[in-house]
C-alpha positions in Angstrom: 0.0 0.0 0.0 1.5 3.3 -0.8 1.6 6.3 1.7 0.7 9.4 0.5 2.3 12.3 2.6 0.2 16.0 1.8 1.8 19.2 1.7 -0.3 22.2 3.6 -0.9 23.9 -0.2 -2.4 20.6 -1.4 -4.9 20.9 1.4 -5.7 24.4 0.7 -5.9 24.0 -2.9 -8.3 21.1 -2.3 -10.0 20.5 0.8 -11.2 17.2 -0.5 -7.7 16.2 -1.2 -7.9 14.2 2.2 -10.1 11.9 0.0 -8.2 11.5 -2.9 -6.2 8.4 -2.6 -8.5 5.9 -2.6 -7.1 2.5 -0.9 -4.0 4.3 0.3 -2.5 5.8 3.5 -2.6 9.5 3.7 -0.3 11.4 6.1 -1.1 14.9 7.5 2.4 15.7 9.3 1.6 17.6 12.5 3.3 20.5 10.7 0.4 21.0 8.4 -2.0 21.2 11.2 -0.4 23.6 12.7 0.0 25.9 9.4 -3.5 25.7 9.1 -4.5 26.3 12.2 -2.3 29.7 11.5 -4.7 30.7 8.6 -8.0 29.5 9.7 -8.9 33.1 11.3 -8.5 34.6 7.7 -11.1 35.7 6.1 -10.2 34.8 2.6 -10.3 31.9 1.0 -7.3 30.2 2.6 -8.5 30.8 5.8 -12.2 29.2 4.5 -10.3 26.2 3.1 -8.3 25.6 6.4 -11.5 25.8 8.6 -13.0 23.1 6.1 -9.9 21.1 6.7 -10.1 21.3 10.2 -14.1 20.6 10.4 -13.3 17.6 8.4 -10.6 16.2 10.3 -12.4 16.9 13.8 -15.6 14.4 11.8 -12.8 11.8 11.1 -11.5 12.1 14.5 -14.4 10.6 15.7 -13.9 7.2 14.2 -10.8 7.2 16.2 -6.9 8.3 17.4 -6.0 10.5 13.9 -2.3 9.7 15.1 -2.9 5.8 14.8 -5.1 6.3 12.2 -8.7 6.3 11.1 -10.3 4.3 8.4 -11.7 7.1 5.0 -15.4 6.3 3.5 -13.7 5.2 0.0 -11.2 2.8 1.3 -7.6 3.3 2.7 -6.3 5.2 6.2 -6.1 8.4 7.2 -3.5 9.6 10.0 -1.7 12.6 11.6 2.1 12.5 11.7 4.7 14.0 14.7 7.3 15.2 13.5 10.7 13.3 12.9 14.2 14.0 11.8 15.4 10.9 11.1 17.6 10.4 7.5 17.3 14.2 7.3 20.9 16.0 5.9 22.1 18.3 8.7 21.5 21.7 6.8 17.7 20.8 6.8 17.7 20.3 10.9 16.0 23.6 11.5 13.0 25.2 12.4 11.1 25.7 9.2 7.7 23.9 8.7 8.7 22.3 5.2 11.6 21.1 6.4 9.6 19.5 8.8 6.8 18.5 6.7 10.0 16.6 4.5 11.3 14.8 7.5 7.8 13.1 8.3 7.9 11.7 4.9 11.7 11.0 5.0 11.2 9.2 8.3 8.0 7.0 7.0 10.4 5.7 4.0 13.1 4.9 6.4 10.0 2.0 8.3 10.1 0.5 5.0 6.9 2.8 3.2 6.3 3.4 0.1 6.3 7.3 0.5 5.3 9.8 -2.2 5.3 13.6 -1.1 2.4 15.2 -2.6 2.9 19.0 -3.5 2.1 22.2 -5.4 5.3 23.9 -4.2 7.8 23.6 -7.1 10.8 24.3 -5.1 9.7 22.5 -2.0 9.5 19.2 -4.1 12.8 19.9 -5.4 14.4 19.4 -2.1 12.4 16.2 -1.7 14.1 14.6 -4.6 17.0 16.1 -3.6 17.0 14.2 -0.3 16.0 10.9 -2.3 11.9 10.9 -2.0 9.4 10.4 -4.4 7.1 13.8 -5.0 4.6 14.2 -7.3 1.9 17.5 -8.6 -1.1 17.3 -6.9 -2.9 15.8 -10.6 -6.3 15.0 -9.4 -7.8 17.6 -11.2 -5.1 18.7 -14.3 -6.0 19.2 -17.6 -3.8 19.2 -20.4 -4.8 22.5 -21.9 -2.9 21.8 -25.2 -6.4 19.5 -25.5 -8.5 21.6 -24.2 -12.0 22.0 -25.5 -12.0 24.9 -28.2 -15.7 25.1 -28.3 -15.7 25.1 -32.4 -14.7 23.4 -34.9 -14.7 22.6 -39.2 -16.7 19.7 -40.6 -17.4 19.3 -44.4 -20.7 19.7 -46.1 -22.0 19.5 -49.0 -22.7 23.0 -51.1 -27.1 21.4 -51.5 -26.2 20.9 -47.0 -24.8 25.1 -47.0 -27.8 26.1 -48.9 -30.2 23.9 -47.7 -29.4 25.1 -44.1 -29.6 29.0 -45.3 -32.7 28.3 -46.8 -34.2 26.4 -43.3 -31.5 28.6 -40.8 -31.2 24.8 -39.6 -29.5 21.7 -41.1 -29.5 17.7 -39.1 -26.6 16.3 -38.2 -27.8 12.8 -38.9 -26.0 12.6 -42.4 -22.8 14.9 -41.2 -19.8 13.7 -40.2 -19.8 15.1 -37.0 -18.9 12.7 -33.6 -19.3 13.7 -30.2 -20.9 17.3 -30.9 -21.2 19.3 -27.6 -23.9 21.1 -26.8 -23.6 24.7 -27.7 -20.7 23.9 -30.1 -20.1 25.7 -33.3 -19.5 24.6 -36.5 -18.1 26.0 -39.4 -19.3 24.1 -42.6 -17.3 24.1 -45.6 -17.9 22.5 -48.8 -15.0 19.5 -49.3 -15.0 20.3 -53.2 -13.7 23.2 -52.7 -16.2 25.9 -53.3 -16.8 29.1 -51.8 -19.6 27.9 -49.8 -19.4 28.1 -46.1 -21.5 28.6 -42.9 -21.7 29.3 -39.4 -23.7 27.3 -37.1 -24.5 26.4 -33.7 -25.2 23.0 -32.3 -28.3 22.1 -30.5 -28.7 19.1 -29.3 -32.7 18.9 -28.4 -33.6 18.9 -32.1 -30.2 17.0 -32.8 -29.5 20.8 -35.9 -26.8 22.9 -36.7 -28.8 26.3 -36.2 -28.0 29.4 -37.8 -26.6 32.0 -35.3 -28.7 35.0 -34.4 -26.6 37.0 -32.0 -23.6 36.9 -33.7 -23.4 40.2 -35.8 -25.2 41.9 -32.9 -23.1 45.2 -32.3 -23.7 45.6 -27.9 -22.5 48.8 -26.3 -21.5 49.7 -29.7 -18.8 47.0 -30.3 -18.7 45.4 -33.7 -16.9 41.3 -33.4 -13.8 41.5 -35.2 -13.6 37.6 -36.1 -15.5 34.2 -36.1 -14.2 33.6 -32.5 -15.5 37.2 -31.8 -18.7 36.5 -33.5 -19.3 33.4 -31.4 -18.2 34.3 -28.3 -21.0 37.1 -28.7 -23.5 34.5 -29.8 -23.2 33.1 -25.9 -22.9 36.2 -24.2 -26.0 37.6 -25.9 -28.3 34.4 -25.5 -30.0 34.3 -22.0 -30.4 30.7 -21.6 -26.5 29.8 -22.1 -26.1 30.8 -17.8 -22.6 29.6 -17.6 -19.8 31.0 -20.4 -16.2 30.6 -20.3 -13.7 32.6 -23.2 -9.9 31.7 -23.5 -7.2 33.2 -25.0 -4.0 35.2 -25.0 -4.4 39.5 -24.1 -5.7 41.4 -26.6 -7.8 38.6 -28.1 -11.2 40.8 -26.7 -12.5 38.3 -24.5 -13.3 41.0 -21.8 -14.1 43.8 -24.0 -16.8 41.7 -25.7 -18.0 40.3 -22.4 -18.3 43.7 -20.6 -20.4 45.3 -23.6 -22.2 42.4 -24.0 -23.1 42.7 -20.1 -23.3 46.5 -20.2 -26.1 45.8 -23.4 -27.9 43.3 -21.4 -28.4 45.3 -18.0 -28.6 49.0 -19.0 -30.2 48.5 -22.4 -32.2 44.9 -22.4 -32.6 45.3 -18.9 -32.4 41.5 -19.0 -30.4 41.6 -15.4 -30.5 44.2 -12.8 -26.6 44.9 -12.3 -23.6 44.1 -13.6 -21.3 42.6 -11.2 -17.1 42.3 -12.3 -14.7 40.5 -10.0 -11.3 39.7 -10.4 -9.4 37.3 -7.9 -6.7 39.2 -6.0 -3.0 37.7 -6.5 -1.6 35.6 -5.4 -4.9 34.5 -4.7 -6.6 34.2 -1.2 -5.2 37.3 0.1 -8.1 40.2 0.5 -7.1 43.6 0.3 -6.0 44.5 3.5 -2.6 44.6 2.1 -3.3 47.8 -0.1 -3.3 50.9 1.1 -6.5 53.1 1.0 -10.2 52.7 1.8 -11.4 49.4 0.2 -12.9 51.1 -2.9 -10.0 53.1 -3.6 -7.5 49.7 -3.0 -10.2 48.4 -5.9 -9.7 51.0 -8.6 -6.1 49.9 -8.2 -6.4 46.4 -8.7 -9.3 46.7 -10.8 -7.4 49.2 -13.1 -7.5 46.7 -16.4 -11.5 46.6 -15.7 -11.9 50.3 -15.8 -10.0 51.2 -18.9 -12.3 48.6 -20.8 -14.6 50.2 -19.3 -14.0 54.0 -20.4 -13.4 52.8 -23.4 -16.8 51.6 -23.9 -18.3 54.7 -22.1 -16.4 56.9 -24.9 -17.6 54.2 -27.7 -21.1 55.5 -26.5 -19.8 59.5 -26.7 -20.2 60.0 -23.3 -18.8 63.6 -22.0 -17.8 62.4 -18.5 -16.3 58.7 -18.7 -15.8 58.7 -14.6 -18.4 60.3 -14.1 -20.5 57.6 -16.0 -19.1 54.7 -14.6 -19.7 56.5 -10.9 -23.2 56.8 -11.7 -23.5 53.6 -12.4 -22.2 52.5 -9.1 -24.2 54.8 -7.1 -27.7 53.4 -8.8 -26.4 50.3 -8.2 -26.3 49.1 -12.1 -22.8 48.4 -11.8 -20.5 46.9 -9.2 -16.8 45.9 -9.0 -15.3 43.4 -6.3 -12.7 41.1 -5.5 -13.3 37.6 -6.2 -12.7 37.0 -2.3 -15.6 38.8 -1.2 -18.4 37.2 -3.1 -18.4 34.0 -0.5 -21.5 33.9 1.3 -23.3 35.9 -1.1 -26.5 35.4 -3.2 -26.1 36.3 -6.4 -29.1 36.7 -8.2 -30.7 38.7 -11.7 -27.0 39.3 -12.4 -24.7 39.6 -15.3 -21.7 38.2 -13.3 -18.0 38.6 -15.3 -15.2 37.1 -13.2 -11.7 37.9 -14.8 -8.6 36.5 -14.6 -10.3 33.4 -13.4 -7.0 31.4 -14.7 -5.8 32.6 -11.4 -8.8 30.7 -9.6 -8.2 27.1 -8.0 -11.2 24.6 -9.2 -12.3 24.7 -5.6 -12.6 28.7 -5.9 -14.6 28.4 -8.9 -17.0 26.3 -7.9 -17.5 28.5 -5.1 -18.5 30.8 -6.8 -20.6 29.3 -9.4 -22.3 27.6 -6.5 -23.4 31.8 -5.7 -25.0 32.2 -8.8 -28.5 32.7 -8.4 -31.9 32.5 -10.5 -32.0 34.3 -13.8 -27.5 35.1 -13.6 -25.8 34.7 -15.8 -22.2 34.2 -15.2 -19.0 34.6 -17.5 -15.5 33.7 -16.9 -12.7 34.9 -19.1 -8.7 34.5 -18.7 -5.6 33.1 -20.2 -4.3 29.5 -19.1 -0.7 30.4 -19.7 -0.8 33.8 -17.8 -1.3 32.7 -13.7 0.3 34.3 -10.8 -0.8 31.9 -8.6 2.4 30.1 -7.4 0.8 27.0 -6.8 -1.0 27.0 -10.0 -0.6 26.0 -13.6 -2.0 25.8 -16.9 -3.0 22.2 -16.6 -4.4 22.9 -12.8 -6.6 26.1 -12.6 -9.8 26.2 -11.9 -11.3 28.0 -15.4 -9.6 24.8 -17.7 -11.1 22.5 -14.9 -14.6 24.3 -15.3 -14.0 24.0 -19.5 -13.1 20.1 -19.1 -15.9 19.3 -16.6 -19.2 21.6 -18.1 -18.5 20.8 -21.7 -21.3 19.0 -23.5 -23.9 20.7 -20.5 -26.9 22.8 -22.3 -26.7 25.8 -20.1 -22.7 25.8 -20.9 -20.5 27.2 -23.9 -17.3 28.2 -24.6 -14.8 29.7 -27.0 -11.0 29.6 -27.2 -9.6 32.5 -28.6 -6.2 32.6 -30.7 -6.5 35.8 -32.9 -5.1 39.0 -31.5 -7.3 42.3 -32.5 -5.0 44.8 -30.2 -2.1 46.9 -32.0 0.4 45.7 -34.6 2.8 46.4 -31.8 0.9 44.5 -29.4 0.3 41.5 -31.6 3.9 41.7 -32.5 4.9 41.6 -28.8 2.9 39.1 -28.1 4.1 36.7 -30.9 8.2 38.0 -30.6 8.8 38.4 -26.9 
């Protein structure tokens, strides 16, 4: 039976992790404990990951001694490790909690265990290997994003299919060549002969039809798409009964342009929600904003600084006179409201057009915190790049929006686009491809 020893950052990063490895032993050295008990008065979302921790180890406790260890539901042993030193190289014989978390594991391979050290800290399983143990990721929940769902894709039809379906605005897929279609997929139809024919469509999988797009040459707030990804990214964001979108792609592809008019359309226009509500997680994330000097609206217009130029930048697309004053207004009446990500926990979120940014920098435990907020007739949207985190202990393959992509793919309420077309400057694209 292997023994898996946890890292405190695996815990935070997944409070289910204690569940994970199913018919094995998992070790929580004593170390751990008493790192979370450190961050369990926070009020962020380490602190609210540590008191689940803590809550879930106090239910365990129950079925017995954690330090001789308790049987888990799915097979396997939990226990709670003291620390030890033994095996360890003198120059890690100090004080420090990793160090200590290492010599747990180093001392369970020295009684003859199969130990693997389970980590997100690059560095800290560096010096595992160093001093001869086998670490690993945390992997339960990686995606590689080179495969990652693109939310469109080409398929061949005839030039009688292409007019047929511009005649109907609808075509079957029963005689395409078109396996494992998602829900709210597009399509791009081209005819294999090599004619000029083409079309856009969208699939729907309750009549089993490619159907014509509607919302995709809509012009919201004033902004015009660009591109086909452009054009379908707006055919989600307009439609009311697609709740949950995500859009991913490199800066300047106009993922959050297109999702703040579309949102600005849809409340102050449609008046389809009541507010518009734009969050962006604080890096590294988990940390509020206590750090930041200021009253909390005025450490917000600092972090939130990207959100605000889109958003003066729509204001002016709209000739208004007074861009700040504009956007102030808008907070005043309510219509408009801009927060960290670590501040909608324990809310209710409902008749909103919810845009979370940045969400690369979200762990999957994050976002489904928040899309657990998300109330009747919301609407949320999620927008980042997987190859631009700050979170330390994330990664591309990790984070919680390529997680959300993977696991909500193929649901009806669900759609997505990948962006790869840059719209920004020449020297911006340029920068982007050379540096």
């Amino acid at each position: 039976m292997k023994t898996f020893v946890l890292d405190t950052n695996v815990v935070i990063h997944d409070p289910e992790a204690l569940f994970a490895f199913e018919g094995a032993r998992v070790v929580i050295p004593l170390p751990v404990i008493e790192e979370l008990d450190t961050f369990k008065r926070s009020n962020d979302e380490r602190g609210r990951a540590a008191r689940m921790v803590a809550r879930t180890l106090d239910r365990l406790r129950q079925k017995g001694r954690l330090t001789e260890g308790v049987p888990l539901p799915h097979g396997g042993t939990l226990r709670v490790e003291m620390v030890h030193s033994d095996g360890l190289p003198a120059q890690f014989l100090s004080s420090s909690k990793d160090n200590m978390i290492l010599g747990v594991a180093q001392y369970l391979k020295t009684k003859k265990e199969t130990v693997i050290f389970i980590s997100k800290d690059i560095n800290l399983r560096i010096k595992a290997e160093a001093i001869g143990l086998d670490t690993q990721d945390y992997e339960k929940e990686k995606v590689n994003v080179d495969d990652l769902y693109g939310g469109f894709r080409e398929a061949s039809g005839s030039k009688e299919d292409i007019d047929l379906f511009y005649k109907e605005k609808r075509l079957s897929v029963d005689n395409l060549d078109l396996p494992d279609l998602k829900a709210n997929e597009f399509v791009i139809l081209k005819d294999p002969a090599g004619g000029s024919s083409s079309a856009l469509s969208r699939f729907d999988p309750d009549s089993r039809s490619l159907l014509a797009l509607t919302k995709a040459d809509a012009s919201p707030w004033g902004i015009k798409p660009l591109n086909m990804e452009q054009r379908f990214a707006l055919e989600l964001l307009l439609r009311k009964e697609v709740q949950l979108v995500t859009l991913v792609g490199v800066p300047g592809s106009g993922k959050t342009l297109l999702s703040l008019a579309a949102g600005l359309e849809q409340v102050l226009n449609e008046h389809a929600y009541r507010k518009l509500l734009i969050a962006r997680p604080v890096v590294p994330v988990g940390h509020d904003l206590g750090y930041l000097p200021g009253t909390k609206q005025e450490k917000l217009n600092t972090w939130m600084g990207a959100i605000y130029d889109n958003l003066e930048f729509l204001m002016d697309r709209q000739h208004r006179e007074d861009t700040d004053l504009d956007t102030q207004m808008l907070l005043e009446e309510g219509k408009l409201e801009v927060e960290a990500v670590t501040y909608l926990r324990g809310r209710s979120l409902p008749g909103q057009y919810i845009l979370i940014d940045d969400a690369q920098n979200l762990t999957p435990h994050e976002i489904k915190t928040i899309i657990s907020r998300v109330g009747r007739n919301s609407k949320i949207v999620l927008t980042g790049d997987p190859y631009q985190i700050d979170n330390y202990y994330l990664d591309s393959a990790s984070n919680g929006l390529t997680n959300l992509v993977e696991r909500f793919k193929g649901q009806h309420l669900f759609g997505h686009v990948k962006f790869s077309k840059i719209e920004r400057s020449p020297l911006a694209a340029l920068a982007a491809e050379l540096l």
